[in-house]
N, C-alpha and C positions, 0 to 999 in steps of 0.2 A: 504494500500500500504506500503510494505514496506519502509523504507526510500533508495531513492536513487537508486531501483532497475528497471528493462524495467518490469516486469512481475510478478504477487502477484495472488497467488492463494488460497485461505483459504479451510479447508481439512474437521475439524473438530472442535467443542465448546462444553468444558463440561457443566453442569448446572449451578458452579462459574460464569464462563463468559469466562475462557481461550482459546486461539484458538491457533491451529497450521495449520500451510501449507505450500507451496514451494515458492521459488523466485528465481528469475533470476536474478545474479548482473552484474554490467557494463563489467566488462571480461567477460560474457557468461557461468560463472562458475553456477549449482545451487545449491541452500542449500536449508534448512529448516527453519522455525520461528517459536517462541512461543511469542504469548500478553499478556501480564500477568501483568496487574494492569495497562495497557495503554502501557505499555512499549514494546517495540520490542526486542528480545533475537534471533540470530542467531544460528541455528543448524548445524553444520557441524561437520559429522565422524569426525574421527582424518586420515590424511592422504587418505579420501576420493577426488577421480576428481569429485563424485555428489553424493548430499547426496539428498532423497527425504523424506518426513515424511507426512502418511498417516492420525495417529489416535492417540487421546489423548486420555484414560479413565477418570473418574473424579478425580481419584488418582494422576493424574498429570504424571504416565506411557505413555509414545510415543513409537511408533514406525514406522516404514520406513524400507527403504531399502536405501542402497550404493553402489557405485563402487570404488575398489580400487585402489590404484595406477600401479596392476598388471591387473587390468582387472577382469571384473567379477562380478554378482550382487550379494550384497550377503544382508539377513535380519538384523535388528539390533532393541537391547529396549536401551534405556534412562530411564533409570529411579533413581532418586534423585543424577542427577548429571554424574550418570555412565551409559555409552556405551557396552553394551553385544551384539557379535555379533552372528545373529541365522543362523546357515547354514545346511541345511538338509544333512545328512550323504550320502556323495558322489553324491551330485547334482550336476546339469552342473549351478543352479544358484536358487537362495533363495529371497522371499520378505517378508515382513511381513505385512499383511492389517489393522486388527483389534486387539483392546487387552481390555478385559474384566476388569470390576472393578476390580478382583481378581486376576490377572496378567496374566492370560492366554492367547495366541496369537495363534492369526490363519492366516493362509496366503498361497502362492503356492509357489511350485518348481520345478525344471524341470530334469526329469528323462535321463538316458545315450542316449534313443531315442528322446528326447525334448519332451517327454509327460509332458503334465500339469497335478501335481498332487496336492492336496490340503496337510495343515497339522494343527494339532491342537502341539501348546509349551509349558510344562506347569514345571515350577521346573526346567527344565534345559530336561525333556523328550519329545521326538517325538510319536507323532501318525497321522496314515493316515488320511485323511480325503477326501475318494473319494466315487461318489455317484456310486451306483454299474451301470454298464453299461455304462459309460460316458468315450469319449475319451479323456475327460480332464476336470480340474474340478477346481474351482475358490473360496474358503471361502472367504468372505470380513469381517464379521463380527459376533465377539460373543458378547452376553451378557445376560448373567445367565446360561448360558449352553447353550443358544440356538443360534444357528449359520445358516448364510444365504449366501447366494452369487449366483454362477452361475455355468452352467456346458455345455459343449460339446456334441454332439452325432451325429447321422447320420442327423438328422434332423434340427440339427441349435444350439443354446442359447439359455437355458431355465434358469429360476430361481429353486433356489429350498431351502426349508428351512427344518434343521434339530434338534431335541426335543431329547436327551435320544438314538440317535443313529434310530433315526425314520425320515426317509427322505421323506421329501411330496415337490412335482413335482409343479411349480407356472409359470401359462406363462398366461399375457395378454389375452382375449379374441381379436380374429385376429390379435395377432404382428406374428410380423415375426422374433422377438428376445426378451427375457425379460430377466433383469440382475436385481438381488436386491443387493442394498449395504449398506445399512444403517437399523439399528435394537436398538429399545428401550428398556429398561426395560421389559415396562409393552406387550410386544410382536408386537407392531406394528411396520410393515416394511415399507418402501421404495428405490425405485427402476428404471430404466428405460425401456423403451421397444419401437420399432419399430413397425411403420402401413405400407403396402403394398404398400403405395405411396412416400414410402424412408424420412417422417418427423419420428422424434425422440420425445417421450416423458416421461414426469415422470410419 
């Protein structure tokens, strides 16, 4: 728990031990937080009304997304100290989910019609990241190159994980939605997914 706050949510833990996640403080305002040696460290954009922070890498890189004082989500990294803001070139709004050992991020943003698109950030460059056929598409997470998440179509929320630009299709046997968001190293995933009787599982 943070100190002091109505509402503590933990997001992500490197192999150190560090964690980050969001909170809610007594004004209703929320930020972000890092533990880091027991200690609690406040995240807040600079001039953000809400900052949220998704993902640590072991390198001690976060990121999140914001809103700014104009309105507007847009992505952002932290990383040693400094705030880079990641905003997909003429998007109606940018988040950033996951970010690799290597500083890579991947996350969604939404197009002039509010389609969800995905995107991989890497050096300060944009690339797509959508699964083909999908009316919208969700990365959550890279690591090693290999990226997971979820996607849209006619037929609901499916998972789906991608290798080298090789996308393979992942749904639950009998859900009725499957989203992965969490990816390790050594390639094991984790994820949630829906049964026909409206319970949610991992």
């Amino acid at each position: 728990d943070f100190p002091g706050a109505s509402n503590t949510q933990a997001t992500a833990i490197t192999p150190s031990g560090d964690i980050v996640g969001r909170f809610t403080s007594t004004d209703g305002i929320q930020h972000g937080f890092l533990v880091s040696g027991g200690k609690f460290k406040s995240i807040t954009f600079p001039g953000a009304t809400l900052t949220d922070v998704n993902w640590i890498n072991p390198r001690g890189a976060i990121v999140g997304g914001y809103i700014g004082n104009s309105g507007g989500e847009h992505g952002f990294l932290l990383n040693n100290g400094k705030f880079t803001t990641i905003d997909y070139p003429n998007a109606g709004f940018t988040v950033a989910f996951g970010v690799g050992a290597t500083g890579e991020v991947v996350g969604t943003y939404g197009d002039e019609n509010g389609m969800l698109h995905g995107f991989l950030w890497k050096a300060g460059t944009f690339s797509v990241l959508d699964v083909t056929g999908a009316s919208g598409s969700l990365p959550a997470m890279i690591s090693a190159g290999h990226v997971v998440g979820g996607y849209f179509n006619s037929t609901g929320l499916h998972g789906f994980s991608s290798t080298l630009g090789v996308v393979q299709t992942i749904d639950c046997p009998g859900a009725t939605f499957t989203f992965l968001s969490g990816l390790a190293p050594d390639g094991q995933m984790v994820g949630g997914y829906a049964t026909v009787d409206g319970n949610g599982h991992g």
